[in-house]
C-alpha positions as CSV (number, residue, x, y, z in Angstrom):
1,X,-131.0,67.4,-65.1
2,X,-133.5,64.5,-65.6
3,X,-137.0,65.4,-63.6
4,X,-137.9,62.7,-61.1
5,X,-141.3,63.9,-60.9
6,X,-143.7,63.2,-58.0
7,X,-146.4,60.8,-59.5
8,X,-148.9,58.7,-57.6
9,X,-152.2,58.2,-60.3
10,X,-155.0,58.7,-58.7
11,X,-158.9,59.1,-59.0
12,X,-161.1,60.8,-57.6
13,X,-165.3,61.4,-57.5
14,X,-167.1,60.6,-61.3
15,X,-164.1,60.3,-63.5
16,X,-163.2,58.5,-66.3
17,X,-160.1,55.9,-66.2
18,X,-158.9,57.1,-70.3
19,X,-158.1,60.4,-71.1
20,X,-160.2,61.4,-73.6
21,X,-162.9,58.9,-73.9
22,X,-165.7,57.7,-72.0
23,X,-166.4,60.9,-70.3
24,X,-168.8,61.2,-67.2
25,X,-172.2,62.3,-69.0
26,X,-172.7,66.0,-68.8
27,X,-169.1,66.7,-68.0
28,X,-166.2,68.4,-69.9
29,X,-162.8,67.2,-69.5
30,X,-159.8,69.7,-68.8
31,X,-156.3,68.3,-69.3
32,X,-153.7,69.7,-66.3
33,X,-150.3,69.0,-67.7
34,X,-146.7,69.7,-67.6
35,X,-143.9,70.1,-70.1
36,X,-146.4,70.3,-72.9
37,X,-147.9,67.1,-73.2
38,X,-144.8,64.9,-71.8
39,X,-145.2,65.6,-68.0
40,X,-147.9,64.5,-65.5
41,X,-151.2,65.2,-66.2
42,X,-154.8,65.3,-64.4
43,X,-157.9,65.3,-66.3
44,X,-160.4,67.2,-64.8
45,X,-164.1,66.5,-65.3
46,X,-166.3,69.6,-65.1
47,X,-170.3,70.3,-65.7
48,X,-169.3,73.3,-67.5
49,X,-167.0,74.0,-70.6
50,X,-163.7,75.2,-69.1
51,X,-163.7,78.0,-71.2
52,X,-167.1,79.9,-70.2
53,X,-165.8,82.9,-68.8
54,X,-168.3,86.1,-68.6
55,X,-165.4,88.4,-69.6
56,X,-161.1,88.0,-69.8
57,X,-158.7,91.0,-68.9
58,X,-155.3,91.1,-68.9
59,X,-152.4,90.0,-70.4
60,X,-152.9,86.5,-70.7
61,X,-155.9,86.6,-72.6
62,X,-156.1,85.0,-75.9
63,X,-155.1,86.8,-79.2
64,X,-155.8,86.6,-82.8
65,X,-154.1,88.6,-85.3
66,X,-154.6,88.9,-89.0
67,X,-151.6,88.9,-90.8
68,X,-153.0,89.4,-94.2
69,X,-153.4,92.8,-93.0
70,X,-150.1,93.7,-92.5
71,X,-147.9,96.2,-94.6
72,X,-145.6,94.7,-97.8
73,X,-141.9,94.3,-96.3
74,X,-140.2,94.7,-99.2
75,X,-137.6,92.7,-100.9
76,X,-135.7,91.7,-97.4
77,X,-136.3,89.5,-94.9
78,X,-134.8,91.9,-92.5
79,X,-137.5,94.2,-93.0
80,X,-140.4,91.7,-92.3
81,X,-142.3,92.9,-89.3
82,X,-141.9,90.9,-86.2
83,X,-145.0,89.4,-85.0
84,X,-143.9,87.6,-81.8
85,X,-140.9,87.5,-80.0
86,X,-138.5,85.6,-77.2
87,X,-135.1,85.1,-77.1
88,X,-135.5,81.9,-78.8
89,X,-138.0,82.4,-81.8
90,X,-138.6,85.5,-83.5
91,X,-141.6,84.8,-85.6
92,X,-142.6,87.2,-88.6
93,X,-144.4,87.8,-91.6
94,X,-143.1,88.5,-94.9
95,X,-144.7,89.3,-98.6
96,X,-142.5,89.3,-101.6
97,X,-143.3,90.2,-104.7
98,X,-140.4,90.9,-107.0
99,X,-137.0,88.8,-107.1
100,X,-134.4,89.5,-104.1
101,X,-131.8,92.0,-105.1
102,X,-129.7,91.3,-102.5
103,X,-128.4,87.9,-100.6
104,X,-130.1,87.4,-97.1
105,X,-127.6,85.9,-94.5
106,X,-128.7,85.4,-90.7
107,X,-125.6,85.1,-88.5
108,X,-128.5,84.9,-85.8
109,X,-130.0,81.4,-86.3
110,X,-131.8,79.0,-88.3
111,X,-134.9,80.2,-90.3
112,X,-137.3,78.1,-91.0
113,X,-139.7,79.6,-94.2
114,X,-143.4,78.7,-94.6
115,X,-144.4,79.3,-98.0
116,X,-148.4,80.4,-97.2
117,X,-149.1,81.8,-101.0
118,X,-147.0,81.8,-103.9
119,X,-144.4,79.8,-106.0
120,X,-140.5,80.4,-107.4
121,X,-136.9,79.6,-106.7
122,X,-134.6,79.8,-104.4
123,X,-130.9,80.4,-104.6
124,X,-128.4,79.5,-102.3
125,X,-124.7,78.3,-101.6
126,X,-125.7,74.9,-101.8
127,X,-127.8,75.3,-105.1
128,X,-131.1,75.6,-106.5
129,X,-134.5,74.7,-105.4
130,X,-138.0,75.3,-106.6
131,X,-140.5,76.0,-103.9
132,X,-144.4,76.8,-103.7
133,X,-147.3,76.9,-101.2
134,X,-147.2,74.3,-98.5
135,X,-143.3,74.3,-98.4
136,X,-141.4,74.4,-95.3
137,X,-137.7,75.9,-96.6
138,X,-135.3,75.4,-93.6
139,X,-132.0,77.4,-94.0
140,X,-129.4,76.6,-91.6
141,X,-127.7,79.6,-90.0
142,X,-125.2,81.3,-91.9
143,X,-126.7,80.5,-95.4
144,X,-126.6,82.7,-97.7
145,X,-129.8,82.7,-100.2
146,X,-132.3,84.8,-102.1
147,X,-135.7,84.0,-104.0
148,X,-136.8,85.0,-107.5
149,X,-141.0,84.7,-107.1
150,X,-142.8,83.5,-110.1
151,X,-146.3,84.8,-108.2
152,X,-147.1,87.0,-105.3
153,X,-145.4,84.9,-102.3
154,X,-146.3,85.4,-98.5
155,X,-143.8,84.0,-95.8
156,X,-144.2,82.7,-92.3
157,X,-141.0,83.3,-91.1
158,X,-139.6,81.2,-87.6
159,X,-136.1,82.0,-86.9
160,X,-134.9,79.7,-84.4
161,X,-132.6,82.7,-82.9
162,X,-130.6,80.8,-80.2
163,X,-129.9,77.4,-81.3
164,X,-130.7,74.8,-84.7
165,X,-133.6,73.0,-86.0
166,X,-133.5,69.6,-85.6
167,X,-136.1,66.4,-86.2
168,X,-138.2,65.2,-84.0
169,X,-137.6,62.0,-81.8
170,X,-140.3,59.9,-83.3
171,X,-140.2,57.4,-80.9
172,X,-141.7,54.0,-80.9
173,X,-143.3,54.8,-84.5
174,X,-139.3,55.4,-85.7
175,X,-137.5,57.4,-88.1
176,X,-140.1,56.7,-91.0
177,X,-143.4,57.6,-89.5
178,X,-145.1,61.0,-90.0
179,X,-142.3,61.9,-92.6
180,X,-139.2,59.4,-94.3
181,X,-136.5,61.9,-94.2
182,X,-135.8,60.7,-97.7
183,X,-138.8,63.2,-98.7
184,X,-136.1,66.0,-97.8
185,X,-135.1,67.5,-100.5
186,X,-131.9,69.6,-101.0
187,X,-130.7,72.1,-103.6
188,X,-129.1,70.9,-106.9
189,X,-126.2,72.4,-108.5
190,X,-128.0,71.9,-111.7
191,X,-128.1,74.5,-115.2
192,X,-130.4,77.3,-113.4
193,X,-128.1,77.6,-110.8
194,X,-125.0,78.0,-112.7
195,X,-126.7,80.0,-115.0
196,X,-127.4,83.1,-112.4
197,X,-123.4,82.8,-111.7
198,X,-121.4,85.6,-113.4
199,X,-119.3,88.3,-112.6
200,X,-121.5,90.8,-111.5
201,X,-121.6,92.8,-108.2
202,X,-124.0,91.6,-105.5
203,X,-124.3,92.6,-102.3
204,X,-125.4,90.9,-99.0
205,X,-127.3,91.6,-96.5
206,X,-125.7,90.3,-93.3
207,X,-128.0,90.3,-90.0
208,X,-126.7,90.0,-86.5
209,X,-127.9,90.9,-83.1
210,X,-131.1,92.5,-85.2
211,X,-128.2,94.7,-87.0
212,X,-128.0,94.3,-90.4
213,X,-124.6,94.3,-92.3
214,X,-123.8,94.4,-96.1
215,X,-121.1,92.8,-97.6
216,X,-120.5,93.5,-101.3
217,X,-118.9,91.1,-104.1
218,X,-117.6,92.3,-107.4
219,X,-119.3,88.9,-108.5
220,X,-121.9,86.5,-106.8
221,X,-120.4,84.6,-104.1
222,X,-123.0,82.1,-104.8
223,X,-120.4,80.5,-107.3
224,X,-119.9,76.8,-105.5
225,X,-119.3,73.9,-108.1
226,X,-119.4,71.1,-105.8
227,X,-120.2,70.3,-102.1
228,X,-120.1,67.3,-99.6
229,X,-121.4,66.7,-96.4
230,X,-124.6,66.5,-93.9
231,X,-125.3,70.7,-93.1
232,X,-127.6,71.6,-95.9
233,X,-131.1,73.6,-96.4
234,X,-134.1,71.4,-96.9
235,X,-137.5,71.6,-98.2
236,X,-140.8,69.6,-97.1
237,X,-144.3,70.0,-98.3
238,X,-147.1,70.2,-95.2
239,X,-149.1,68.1,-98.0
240,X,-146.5,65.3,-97.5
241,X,-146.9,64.8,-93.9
242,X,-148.5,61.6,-93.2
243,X,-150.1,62.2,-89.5
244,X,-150.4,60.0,-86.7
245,X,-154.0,58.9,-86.4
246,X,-155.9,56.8,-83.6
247,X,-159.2,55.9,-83.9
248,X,-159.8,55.7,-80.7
249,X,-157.9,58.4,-78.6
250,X,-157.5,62.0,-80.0
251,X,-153.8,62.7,-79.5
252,X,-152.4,65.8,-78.3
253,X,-150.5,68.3,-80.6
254,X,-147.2,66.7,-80.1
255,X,-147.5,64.1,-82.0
256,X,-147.6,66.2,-85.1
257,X,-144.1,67.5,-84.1
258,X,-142.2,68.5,-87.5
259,X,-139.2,70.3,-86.4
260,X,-137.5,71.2,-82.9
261,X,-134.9,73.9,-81.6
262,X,-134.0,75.5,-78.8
263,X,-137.1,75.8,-75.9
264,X,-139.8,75.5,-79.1
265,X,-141.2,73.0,-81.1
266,X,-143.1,73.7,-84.9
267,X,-146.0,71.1,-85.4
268,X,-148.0,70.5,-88.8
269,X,-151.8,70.0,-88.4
270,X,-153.1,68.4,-92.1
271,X,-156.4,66.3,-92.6
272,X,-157.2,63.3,-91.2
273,X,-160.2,61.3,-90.5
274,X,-161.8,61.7,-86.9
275,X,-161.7,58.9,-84.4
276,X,-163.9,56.5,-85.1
277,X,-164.9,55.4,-81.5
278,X,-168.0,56.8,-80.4
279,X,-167.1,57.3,-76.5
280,X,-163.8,59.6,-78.4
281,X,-163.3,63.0,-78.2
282,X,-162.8,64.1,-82.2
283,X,-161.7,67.8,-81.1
284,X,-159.1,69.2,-79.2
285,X,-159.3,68.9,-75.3
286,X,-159.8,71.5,-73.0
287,X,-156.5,71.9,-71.1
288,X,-154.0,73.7,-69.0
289,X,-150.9,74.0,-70.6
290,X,-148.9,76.0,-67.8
291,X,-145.1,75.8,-69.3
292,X,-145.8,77.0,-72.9
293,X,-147.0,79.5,-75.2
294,X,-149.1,78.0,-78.4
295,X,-149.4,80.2,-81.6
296,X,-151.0,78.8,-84.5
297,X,-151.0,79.9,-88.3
298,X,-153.6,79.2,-90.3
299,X,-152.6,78.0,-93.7
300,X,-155.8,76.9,-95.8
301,X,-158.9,74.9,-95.0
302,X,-161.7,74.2,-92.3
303,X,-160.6,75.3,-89.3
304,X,-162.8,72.8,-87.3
305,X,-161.9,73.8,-83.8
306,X,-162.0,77.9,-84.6
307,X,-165.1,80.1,-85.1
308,X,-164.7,83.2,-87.9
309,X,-160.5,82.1,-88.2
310,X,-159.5,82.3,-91.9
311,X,-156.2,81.8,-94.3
312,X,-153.5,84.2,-93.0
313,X,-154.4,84.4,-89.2
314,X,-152.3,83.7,-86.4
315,X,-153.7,82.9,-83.0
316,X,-151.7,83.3,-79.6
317,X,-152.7,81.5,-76.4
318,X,-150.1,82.5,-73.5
319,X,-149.4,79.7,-70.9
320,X,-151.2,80.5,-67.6
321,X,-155.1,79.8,-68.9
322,X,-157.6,77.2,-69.9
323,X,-158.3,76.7,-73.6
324,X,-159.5,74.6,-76.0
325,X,-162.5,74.4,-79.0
326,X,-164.6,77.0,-79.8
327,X,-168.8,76.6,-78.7
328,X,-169.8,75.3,-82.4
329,X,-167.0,73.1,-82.3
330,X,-167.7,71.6,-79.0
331,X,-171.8,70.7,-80.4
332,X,-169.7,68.1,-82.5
333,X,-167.0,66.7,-80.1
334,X,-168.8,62.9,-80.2
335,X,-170.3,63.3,-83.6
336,X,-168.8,65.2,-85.9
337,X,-171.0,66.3,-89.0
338,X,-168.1,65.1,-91.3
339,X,-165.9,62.4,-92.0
340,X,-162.2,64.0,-91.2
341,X,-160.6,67.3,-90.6
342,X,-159.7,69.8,-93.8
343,X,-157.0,72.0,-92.6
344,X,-153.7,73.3,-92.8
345,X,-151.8,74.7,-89.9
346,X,-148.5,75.3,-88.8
347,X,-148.1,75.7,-84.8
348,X,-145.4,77.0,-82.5
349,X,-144.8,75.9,-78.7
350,X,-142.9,78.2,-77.1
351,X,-141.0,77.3,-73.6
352,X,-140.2,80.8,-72.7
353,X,-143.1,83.4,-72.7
354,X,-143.6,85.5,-76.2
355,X,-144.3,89.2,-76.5
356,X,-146.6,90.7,-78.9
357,X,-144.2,93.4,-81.6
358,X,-145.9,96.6,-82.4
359,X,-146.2,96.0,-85.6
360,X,-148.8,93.1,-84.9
361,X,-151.1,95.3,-82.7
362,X,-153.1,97.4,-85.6
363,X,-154.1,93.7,-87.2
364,X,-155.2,92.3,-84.3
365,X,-158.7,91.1,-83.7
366,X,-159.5,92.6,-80.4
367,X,-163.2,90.4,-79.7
368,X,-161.1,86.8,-80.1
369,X,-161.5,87.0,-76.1
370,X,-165.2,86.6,-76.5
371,X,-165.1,83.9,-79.2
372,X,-166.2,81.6,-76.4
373,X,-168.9,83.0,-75.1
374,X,-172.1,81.3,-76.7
375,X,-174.4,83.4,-78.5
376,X,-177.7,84.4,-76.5
């Protein structure tokens, strides 16, 4: 059902009249919003930094993980340890080293693979495809595939467990902005892929309901010689991803939207300059995003708005608090000391609250909390 929300703009005491420029000397602006960044919205104006808090307990408080540190999964993708979890998004993290001897086939949902390290092929029913770092590889439920590394790879798995991945609506911009879906790419049935055909047994690995089932061929069922239609797995670069810029308003995470399912969004942050306008904010706002869970993972780069975050980490901020940049961060939100952002992140919005797997508590970094406390 289509919200009517209640909405009567208003303003109140020493505010500004646009978000996110010509603040109130001395004052820190907090974004209230609903539905992400689509809903209503107040803009508070405060005389100290939202996030000051003395000390944070409980479950809500902000989490950082380093997933560099987990244990090799093995040749599966079944056996990658779960990170975070809802019904709708199962996120996990996966190193491969070795080519897959077995077929991976997920009769649960989508996944959508982001290559963090590595290089090599992939093998499917549709075909072959190269990949390397930077690639998002989205797999439509059902597919059955397996990868042949030519280096050390690490995965950032994001199985969209309930539902499809679909594009964004781009809106106003249209179809072309951000990405042309003609930088999709699909597999080829081209000479490596018929050349790993044969009649040899191969066996795959069918999971369902977080079950795992093996089906095994006395040859490899990945033996198509020709296919038609619009249901296929795609590939696109993060380094392709021409972003939204304004130089005058710094705009919220949803306008780097890349893919959507289900109750969650995937967004792409990649450099771009900062706003130009001096009155502009050139980091991200404070704000309180009540409806939605935000994990990042940090790909390579600068991470301008992060203290002490490196490659491989993976930040969770549940719905129900106030965040936004880190102190150092915050010294430069009118005058930044360079000329654009140099970073590489993926980031998940998630409707429906996420829990924290087991397997992510022993590389967690317990002091994240008191990343926001200024040094004395």
């Amino acid at each position: 059902m289509k919200r009517h929300w209640i909405s009567f703009p208003h303003s109140a005491g020493s505010a500004s009249r646009q978000a996110h420029a010509d603040l109130p000397p001395g004052t820190y602006e907090r974004e209230i919003g609903r539905e992400g960044f689509f809903g209503p919205a107040t803009h508070m104006h405060h005389t100290h930094p939202p996030t000051g808090w003395s000390s944070f307990e409980g479950p809500l408080r902000p989490r950082a993980f380093n997933l560099a540190g987990l244990e090799a999964a093995g040749t599966s993708p079944w056996n990658a340890p779960p990170v975070l979890v809802n019904a709708q998004v199962k996120i996990r993290f996966w190193r491969l080293d070795h080519a897959m001897p077995a077929l991976a086939r997920n009769a649960d949902g989508d996944d959508l693979l982001f290559v963090h390290a590595g290089s090599g092929e992939l093998y499917c029913d549709y075909g072959h495809l190269s990949y390397r770092s930077g690639d998002y590889l989205l797999l439509p439920r059902g597919t059955m595939w397996r990868l042949e590394p030519a280096a050390p790879c690490a995965f950032l798995l994001i199985e969209a467990s309930a539902g499809a991945y679909s594009l964004p609506d781009k809106g106003i911009v249209g179809a072309h902005a951000i990405f042309d879906p003609a930088m999709l790419d699909v597999p080829a049935l081209d000479d490596a892929f018929r050349a790993q055909q044969g009649e040899v047994p191969w066996r795959v690995d069918i999971k369902r309901a977080g079950a795992v089932s093996v089906a095994t061929f006395p040859y490899n069922p990945l033996d198509a010689v020709g296919w038609h239609g619009d249901l296929a797995p795609v590939r696109l670069n993060i380094g392709d991803i021409r972003p939204l810029m304004s130089p005058r308003y710094h705009l919220p995470p949803s306008a780097h939207a890349t893919f959507v399912a289900e109750r969650f969004v995937v967004c792409s942050f990649v450099p771009r300059p900062f706003e130009s306008d001096p009155q502009a904010l050139k980091v991200p706002f404070f704000h309180s995003n009540d409806d939605y869970d935000e994990v990042i993972f940090y790909h390579a780069g600068n991470f301008f708005s992060r203290d002490n975050i490196a490659p491989g980490m993976l930040t969770f901020h549940p719905s129900g608090f106030t965040h936004g940049p880190h102190p150092k961060a915050l010294q430069n939100a009118f005058a930044p000391k360079t000329a654009g952002t140099d970073e590489y992140a993926v980031m998940i919005d998630a409707r429906d609250p996420l829990e924290v797997a087991p397997a992510a508590l022993p590389v967690e970094w317990a002091q994240y909390v008191d990343s926001w406390q200024v040094a004395k």
